[in-house]
PQR file with spaces between the fields and no chain letter, atoms N, CA, C, O and H, PARSE charges and radii, in Angstrom:
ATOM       1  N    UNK     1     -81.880  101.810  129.064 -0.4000 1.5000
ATOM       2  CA   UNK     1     -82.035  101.898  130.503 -0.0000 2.0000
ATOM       3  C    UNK     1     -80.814  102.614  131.042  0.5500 1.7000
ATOM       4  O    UNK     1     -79.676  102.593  130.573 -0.5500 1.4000
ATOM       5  N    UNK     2     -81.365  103.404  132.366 -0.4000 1.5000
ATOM       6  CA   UNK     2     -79.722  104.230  132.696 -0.0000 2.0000
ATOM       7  C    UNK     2     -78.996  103.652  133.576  0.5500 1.7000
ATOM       8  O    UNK     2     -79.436  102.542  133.876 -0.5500 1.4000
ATOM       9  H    UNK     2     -82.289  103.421  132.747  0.4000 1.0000
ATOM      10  N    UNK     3     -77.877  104.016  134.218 -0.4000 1.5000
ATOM      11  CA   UNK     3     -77.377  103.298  135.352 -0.0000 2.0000
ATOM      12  C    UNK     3     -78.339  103.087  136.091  0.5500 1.7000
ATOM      13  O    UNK     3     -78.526  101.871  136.129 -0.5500 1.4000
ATOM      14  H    UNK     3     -77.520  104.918  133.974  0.4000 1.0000
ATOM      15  N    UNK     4     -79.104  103.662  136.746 -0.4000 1.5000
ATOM      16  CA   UNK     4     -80.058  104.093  137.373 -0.0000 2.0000
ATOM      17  C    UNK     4     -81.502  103.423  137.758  0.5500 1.7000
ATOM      18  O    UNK     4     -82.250  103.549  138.728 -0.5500 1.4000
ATOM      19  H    UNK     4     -78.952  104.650  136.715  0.4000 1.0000
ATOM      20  N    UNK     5     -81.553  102.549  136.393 -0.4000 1.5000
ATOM      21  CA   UNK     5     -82.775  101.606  136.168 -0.0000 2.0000
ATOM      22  C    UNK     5     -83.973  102.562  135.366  0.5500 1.7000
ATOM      23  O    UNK     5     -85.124  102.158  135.203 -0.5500 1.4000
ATOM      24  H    UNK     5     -80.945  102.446  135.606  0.4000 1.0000
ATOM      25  N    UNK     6     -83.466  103.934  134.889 -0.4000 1.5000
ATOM      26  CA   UNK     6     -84.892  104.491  134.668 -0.0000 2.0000
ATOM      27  C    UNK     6     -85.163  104.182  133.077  0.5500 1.7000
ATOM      28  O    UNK     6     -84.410  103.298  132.669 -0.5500 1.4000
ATOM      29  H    UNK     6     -82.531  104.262  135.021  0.4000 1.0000
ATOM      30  N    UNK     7     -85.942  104.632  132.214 -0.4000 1.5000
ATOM      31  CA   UNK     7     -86.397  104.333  131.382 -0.0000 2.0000
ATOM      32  C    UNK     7     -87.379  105.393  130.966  0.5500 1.7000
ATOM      33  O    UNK     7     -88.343  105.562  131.713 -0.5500 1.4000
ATOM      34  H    UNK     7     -86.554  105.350  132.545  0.4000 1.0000
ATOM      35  N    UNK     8     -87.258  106.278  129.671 -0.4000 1.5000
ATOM      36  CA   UNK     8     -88.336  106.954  128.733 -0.0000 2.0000
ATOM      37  C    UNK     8     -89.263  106.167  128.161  0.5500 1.7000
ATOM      38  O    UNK     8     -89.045  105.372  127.247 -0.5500 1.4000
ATOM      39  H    UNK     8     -86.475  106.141  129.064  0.4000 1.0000
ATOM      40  N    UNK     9     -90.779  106.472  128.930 -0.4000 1.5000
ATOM      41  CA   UNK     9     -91.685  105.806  127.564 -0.0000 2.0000
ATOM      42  C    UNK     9     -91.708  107.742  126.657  0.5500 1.7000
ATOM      43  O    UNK     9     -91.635  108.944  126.914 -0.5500 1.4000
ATOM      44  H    UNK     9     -90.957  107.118  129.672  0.4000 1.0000
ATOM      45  N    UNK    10     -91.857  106.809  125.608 -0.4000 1.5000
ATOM      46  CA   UNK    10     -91.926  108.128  124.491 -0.0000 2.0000
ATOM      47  C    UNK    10     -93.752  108.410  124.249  0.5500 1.7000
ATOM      48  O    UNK    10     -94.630  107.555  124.130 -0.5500 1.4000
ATOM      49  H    UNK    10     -91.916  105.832  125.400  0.4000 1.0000
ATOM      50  N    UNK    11     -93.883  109.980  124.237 -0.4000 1.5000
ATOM      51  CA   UNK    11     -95.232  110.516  124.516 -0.0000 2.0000
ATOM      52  C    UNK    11     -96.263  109.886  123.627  0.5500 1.7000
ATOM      53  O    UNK    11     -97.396  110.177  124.010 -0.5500 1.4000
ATOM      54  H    UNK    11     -93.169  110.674  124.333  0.4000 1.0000
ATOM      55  N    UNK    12     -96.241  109.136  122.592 -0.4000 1.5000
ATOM      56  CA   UNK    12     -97.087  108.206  121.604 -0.0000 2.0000
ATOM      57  C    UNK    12     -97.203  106.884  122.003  0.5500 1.7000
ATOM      58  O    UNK    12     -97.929  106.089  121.407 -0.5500 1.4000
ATOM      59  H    UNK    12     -95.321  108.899  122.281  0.4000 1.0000
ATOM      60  N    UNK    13     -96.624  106.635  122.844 -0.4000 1.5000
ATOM      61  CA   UNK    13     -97.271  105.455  123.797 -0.0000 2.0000
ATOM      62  C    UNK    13     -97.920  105.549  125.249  0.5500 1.7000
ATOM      63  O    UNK    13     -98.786  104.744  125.593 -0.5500 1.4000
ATOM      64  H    UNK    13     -96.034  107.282  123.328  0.4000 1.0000
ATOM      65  N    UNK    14     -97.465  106.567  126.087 -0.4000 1.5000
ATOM      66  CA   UNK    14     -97.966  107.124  126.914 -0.0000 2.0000
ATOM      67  C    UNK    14     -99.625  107.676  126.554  0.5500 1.7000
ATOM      68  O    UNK    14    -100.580  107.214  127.178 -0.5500 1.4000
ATOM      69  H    UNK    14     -96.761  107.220  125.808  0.4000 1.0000
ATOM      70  N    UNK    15     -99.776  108.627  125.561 -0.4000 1.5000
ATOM      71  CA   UNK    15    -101.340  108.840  125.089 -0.0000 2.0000
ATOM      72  C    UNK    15    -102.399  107.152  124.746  0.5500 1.7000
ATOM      73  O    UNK    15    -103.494  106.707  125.088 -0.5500 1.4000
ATOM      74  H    UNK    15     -99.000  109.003  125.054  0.4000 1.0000
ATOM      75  N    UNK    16    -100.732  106.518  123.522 -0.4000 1.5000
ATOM      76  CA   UNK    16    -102.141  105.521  123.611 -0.0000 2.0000
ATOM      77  C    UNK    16    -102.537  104.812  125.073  0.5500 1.7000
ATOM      78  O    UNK    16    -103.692  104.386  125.109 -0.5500 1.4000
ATOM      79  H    UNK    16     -99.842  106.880  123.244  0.4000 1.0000
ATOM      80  N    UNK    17    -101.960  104.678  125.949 -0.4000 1.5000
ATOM      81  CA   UNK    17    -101.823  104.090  126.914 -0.0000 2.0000
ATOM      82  C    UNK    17    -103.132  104.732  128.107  0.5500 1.7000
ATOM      83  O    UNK    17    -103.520  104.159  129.125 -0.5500 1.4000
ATOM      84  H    UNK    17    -101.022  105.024  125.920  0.4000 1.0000
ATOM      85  N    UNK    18    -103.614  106.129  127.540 -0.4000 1.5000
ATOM      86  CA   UNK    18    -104.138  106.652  128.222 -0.0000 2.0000
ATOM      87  C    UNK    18    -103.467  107.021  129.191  0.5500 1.7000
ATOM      88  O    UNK    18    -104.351  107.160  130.036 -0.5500 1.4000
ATOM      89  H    UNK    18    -103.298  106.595  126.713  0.4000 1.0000
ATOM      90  N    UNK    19    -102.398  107.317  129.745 -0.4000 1.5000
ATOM      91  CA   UNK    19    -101.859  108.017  131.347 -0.0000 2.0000
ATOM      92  C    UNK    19    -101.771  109.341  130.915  0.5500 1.7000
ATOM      93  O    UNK    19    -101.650  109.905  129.828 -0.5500 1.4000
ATOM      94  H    UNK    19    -101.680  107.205  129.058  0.4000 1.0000
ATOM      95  N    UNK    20    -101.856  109.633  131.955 -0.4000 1.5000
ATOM      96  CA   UNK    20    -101.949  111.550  132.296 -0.0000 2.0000
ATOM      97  C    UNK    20    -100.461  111.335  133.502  0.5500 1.7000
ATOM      98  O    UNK    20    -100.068  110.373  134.161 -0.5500 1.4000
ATOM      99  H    UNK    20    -101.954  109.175  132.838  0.4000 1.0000
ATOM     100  N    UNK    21     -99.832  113.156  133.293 -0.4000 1.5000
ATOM     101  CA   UNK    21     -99.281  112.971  134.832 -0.0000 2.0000
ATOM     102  C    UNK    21     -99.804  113.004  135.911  0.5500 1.7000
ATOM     103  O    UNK    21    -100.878  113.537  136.191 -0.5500 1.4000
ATOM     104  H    UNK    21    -100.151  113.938  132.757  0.4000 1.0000
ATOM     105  N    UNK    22     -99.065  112.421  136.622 -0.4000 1.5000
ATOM     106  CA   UNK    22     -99.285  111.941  138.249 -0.0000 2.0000
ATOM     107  C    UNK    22    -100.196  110.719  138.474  0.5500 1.7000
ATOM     108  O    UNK    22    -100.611  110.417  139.593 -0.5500 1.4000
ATOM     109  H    UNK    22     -98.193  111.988  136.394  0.4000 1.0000
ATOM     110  N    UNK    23    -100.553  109.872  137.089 -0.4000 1.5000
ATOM     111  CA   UNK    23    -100.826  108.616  137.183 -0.0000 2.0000
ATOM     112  C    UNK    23    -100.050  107.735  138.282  0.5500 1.7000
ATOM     113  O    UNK    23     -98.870  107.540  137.991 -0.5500 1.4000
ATOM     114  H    UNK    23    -100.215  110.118  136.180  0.4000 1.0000
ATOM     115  N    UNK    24    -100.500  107.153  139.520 -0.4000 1.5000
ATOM     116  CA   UNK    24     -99.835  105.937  139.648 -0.0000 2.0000
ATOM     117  C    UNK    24     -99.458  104.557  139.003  0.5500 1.7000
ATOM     118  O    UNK    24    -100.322  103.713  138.762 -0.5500 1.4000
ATOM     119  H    UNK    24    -101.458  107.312  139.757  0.4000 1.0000
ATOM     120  N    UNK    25     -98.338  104.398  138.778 -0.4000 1.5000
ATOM     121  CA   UNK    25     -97.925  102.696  138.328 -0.0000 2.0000
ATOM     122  C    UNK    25     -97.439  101.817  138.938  0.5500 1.7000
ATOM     123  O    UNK    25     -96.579  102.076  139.780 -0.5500 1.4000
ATOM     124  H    UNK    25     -97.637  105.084  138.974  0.4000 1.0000
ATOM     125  N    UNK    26     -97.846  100.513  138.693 -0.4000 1.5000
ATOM     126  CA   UNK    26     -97.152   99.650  139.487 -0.0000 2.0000
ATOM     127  C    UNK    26     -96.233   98.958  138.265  0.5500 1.7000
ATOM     128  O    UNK    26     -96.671   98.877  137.118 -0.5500 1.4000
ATOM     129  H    UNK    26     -98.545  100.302  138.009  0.4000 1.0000
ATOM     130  N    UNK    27     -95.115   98.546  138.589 -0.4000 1.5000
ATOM     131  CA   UNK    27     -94.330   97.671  137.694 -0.0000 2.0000
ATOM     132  C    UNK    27     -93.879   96.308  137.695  0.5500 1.7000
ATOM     133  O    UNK    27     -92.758   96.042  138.129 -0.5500 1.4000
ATOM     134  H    UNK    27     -94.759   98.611  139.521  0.4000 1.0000
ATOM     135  N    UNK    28     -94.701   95.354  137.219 -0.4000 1.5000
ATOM     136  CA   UNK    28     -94.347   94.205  136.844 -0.0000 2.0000
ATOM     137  C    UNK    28     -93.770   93.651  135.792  0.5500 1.7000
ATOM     138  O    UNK    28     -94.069   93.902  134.625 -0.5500 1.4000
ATOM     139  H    UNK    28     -95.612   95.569  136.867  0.4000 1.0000
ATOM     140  N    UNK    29     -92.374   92.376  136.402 -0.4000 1.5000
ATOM     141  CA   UNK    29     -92.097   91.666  135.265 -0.0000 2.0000
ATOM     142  C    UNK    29     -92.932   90.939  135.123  0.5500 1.7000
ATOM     143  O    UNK    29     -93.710   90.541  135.990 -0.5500 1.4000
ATOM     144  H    UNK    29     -92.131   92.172  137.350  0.4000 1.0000
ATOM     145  N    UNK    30     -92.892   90.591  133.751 -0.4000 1.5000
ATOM     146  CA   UNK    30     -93.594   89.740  132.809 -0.0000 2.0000
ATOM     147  C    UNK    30     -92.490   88.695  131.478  0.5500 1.7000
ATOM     148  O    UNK    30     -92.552   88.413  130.282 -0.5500 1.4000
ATOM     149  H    UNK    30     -92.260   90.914  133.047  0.4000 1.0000
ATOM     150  N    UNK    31     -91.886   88.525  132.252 -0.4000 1.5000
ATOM     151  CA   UNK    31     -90.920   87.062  131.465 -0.0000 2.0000
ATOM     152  C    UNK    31     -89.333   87.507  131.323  0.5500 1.7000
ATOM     153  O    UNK    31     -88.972   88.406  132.082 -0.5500 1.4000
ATOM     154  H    UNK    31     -91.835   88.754  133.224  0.4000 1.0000
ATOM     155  N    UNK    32     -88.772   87.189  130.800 -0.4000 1.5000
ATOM     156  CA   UNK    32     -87.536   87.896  130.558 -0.0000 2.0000
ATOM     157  C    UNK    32     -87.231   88.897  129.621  0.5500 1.7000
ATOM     158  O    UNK    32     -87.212   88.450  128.475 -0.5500 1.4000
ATOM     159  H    UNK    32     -89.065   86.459  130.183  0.4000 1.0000
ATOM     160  N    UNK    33     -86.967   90.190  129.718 -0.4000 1.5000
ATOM     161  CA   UNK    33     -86.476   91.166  129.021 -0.0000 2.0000
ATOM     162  C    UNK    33     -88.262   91.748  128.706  0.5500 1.7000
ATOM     163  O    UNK    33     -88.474   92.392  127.679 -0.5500 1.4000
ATOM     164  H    UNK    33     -86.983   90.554  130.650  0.4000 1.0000
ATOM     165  N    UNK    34     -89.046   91.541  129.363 -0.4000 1.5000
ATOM     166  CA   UNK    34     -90.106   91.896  129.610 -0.0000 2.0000
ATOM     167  C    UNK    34     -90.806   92.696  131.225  0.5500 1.7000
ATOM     168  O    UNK    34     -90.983   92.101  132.288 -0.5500 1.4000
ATOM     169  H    UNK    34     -88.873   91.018  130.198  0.4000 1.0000
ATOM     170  N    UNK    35     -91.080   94.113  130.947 -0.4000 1.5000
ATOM     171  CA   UNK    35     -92.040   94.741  132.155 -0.0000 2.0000
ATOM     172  C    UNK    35     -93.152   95.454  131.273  0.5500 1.7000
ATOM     173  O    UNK    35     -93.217   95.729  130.074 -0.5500 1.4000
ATOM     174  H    UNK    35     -90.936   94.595  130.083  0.4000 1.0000
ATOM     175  N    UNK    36     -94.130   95.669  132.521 -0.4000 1.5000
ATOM     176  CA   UNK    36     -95.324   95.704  132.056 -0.0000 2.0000
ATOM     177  C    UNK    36     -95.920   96.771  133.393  0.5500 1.7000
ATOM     178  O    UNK    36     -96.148   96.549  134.582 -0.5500 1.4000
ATOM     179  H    UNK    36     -94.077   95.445  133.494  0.4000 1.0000
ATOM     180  N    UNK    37     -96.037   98.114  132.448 -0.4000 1.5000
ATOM     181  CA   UNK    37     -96.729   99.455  133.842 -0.0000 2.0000
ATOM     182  C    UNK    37     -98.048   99.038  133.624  0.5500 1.7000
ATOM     183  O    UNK    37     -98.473   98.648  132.536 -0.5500 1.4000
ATOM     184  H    UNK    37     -95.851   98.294  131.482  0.4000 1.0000
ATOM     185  N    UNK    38     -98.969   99.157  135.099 -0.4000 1.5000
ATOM     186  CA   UNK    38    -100.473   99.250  135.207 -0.0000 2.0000
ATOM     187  C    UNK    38    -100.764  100.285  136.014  0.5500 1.7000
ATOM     188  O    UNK    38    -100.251  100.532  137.105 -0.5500 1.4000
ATOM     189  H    UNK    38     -98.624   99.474  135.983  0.4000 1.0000
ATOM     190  N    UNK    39    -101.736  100.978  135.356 -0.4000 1.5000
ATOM     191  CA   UNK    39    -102.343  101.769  136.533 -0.0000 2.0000
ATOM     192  C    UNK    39    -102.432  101.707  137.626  0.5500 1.7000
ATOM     193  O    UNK    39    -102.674  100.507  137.756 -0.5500 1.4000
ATOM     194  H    UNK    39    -102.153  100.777  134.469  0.4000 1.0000
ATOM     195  N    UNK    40    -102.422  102.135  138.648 -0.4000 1.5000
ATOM     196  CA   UNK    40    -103.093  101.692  139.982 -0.0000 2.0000
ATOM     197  C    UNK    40    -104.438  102.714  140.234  0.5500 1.7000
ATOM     198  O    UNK    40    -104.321  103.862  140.662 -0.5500 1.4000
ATOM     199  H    UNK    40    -102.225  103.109  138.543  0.4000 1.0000
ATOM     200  N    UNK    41    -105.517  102.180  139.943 -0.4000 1.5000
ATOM     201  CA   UNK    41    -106.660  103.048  140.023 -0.0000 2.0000
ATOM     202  C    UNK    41    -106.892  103.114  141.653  0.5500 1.7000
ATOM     203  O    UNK    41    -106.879  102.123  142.382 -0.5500 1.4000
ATOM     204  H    UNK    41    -105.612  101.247  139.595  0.4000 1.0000
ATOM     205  N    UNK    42    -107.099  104.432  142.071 -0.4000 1.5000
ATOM     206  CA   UNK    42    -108.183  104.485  143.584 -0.0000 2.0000
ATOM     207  C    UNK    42    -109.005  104.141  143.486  0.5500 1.7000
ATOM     208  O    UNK    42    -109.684  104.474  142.515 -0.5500 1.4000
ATOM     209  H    UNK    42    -107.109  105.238  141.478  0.4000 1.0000
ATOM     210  N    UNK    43    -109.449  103.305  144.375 -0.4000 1.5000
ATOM     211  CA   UNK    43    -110.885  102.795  144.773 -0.0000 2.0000
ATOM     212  C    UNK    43    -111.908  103.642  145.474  0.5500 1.7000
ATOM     213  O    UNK    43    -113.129  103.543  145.354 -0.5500 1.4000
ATOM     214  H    UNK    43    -108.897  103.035  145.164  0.4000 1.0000
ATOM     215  N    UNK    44    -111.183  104.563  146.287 -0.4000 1.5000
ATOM     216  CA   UNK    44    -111.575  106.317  146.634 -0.0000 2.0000
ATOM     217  C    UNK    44    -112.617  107.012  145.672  0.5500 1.7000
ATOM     218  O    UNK    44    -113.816  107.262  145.795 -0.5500 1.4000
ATOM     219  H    UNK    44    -110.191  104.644  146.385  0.4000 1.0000
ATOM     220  N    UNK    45    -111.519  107.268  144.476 -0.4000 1.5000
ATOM     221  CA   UNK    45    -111.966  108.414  143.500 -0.0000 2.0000
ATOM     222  C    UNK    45    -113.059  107.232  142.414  0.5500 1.7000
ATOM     223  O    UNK    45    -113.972  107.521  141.640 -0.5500 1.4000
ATOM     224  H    UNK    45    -110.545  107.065  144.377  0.4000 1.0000
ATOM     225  N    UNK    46    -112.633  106.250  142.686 -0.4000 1.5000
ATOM     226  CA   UNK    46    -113.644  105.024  141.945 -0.0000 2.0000
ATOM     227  C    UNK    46    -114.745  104.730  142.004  0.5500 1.7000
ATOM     228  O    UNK    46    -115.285  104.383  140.953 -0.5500 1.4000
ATOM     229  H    UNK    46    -111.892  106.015  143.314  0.4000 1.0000
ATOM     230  N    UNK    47    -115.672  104.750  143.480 -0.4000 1.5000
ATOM     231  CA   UNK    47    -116.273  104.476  143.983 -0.0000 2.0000
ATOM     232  C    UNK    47    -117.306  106.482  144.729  0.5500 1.7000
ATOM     233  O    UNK    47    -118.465  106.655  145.109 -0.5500 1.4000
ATOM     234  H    UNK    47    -115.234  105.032  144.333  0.4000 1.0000
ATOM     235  N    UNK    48    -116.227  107.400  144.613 -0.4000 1.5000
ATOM     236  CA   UNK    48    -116.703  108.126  145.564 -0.0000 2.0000
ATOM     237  C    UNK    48    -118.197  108.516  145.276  0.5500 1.7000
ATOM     238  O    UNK    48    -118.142  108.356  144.056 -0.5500 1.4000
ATOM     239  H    UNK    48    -115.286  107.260  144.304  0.4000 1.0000
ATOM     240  N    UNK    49    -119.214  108.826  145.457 -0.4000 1.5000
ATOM     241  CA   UNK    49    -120.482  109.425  145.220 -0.0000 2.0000
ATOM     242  C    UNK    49    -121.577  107.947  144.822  0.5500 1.7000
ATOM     243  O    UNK    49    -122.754  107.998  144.466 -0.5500 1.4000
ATOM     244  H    UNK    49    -119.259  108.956  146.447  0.4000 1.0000
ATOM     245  N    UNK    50    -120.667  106.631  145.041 -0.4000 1.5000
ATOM     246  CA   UNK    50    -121.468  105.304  144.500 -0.0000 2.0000
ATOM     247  C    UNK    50    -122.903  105.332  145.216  0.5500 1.7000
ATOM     248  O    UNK    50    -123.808  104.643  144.746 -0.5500 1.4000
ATOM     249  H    UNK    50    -119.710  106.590  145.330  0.4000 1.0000
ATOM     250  N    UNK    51    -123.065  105.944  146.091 -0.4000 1.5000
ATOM     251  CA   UNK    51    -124.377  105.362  147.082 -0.0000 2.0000
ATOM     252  C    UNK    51    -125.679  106.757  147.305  0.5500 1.7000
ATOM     253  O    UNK    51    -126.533  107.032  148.147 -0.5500 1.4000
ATOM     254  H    UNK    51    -122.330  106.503  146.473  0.4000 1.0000
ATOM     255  N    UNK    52    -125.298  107.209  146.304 -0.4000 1.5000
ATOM     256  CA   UNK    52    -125.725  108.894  145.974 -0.0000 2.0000
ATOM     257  C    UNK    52    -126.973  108.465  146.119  0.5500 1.7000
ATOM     258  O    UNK    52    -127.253  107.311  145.794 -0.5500 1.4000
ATOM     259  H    UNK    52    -124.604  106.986  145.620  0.4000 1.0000
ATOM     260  N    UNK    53    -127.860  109.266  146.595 -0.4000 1.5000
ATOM     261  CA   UNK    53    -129.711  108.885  146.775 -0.0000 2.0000
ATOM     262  C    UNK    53    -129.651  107.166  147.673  0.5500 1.7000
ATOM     263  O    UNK    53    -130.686  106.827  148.246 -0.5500 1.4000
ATOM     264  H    UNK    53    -127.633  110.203  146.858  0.4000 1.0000
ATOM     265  N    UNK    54    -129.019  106.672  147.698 -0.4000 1.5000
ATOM     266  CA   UNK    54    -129.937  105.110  148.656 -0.0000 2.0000
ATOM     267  C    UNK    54    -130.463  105.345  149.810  0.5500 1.7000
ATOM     268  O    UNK    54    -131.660  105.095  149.949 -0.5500 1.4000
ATOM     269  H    UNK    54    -128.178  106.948  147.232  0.4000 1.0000
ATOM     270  N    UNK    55    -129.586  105.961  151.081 -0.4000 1.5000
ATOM     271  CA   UNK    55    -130.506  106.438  151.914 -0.0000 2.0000
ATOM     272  C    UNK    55    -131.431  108.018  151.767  0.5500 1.7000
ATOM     273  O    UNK    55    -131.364  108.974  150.994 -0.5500 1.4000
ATOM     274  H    UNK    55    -128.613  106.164  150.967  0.4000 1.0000
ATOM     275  N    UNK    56    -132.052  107.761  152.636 -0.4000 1.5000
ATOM     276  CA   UNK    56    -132.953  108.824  152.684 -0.0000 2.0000
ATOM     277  C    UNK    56    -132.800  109.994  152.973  0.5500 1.7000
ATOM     278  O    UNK    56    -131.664  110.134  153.425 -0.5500 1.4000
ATOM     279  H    UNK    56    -132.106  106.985  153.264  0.4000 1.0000
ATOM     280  N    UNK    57    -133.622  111.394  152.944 -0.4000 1.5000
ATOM     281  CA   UNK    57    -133.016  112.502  153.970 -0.0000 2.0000
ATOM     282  C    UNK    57    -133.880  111.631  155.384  0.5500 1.7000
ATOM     283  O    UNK    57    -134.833  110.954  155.769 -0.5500 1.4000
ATOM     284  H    UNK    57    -134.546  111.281  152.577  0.4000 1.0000
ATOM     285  N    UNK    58    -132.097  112.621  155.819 -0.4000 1.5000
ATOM     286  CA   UNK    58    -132.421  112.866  157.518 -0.0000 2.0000
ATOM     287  C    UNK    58    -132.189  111.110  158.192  0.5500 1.7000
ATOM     288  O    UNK    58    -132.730  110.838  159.264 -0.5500 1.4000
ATOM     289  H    UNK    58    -131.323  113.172  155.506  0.4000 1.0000
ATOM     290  N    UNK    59    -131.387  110.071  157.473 -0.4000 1.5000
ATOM     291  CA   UNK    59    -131.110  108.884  157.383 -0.0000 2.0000
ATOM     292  C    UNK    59    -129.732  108.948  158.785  0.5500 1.7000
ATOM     293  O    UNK    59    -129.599  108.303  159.825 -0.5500 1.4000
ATOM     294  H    UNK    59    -130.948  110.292  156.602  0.4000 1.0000
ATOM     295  N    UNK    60    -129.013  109.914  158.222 -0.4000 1.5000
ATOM     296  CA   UNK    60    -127.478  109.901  158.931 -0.0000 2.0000
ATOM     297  C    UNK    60    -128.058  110.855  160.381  0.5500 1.7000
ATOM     298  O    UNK    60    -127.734  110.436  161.493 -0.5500 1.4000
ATOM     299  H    UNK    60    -129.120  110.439  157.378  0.4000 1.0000
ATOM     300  N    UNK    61    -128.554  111.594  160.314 -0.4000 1.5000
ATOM     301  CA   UNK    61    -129.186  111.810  161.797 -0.0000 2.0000
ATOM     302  C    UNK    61    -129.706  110.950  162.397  0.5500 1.7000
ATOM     303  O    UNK    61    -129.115  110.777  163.462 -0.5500 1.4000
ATOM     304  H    UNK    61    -128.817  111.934  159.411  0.4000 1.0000
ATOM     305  N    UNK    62    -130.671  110.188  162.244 -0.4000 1.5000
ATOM     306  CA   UNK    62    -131.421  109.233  162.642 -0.0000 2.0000
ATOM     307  C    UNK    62    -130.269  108.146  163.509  0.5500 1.7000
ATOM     308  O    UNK    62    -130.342  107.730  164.666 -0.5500 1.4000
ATOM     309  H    UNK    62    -131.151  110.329  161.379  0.4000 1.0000
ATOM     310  N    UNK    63    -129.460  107.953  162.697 -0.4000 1.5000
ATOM     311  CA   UNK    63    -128.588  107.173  162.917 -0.0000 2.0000
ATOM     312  C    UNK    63    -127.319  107.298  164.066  0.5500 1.7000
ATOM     313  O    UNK    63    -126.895  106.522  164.923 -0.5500 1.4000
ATOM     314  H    UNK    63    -129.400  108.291  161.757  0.4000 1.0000
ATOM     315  N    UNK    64    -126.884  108.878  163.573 -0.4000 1.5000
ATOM     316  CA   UNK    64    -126.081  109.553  164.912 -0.0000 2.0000
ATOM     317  C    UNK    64    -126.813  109.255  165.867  0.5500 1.7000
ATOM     318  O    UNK    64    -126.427  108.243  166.451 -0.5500 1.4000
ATOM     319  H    UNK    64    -127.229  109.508  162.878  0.4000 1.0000
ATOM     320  N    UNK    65    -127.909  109.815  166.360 -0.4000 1.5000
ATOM     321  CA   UNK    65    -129.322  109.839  167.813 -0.0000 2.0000
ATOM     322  C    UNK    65    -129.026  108.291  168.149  0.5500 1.7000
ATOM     323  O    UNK    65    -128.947  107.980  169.338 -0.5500 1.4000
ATOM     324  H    UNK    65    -128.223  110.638  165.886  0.4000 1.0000
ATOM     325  N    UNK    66    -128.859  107.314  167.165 -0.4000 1.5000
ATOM     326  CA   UNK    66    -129.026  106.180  167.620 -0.0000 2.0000
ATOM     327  C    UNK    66    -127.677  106.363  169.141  0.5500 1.7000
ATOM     328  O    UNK    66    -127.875  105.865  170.249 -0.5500 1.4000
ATOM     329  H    UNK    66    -128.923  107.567  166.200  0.4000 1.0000
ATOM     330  N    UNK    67    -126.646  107.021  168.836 -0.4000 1.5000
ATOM     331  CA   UNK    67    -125.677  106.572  169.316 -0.0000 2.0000
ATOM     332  C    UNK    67    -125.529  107.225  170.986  0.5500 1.7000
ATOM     333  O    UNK    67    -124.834  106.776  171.898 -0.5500 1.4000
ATOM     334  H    UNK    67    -126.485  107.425  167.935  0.4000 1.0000
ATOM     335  N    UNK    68    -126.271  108.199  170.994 -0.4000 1.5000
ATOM     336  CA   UNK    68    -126.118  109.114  172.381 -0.0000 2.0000
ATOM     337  C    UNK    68    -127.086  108.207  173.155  0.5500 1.7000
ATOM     338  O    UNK    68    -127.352  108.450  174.332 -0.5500 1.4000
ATOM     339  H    UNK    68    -126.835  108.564  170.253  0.4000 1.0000
């Protein structure tokens, strides 16, 4: 660890780990002389296109008109 607090993971744990750059992490301890990085997945990019086909065409018009 540097003055600094930073820390190298070395690239053979990073792959198994699955991260890419510009992954977000969050960092938790986990006991003493123990931390532990997790992803932070978007719920955005997680979810985006989830509701693809449920409504209908011409659903979100219908719906604007409701409002005037």
């Amino acid at each position: 660890m540097s003055p600094k607090h930073q820390a190298t993971i070395p690239n053979d744990v990073v792959a198994a780990a699955g991260l890419t750059a510009g992954d977000e992490l969050r960092v938790e301890a986990d006991g003493p002389g123990r931390v532990v990085l997790v992803r932070v997945d978007d719920p955005i990019i997680e979810f985006a296109g989830a509701l693809t086909g449920v409504y209908g065409p011409g659903y979100l018009e219908r719906l604007r008109e409701e409002w005037d």
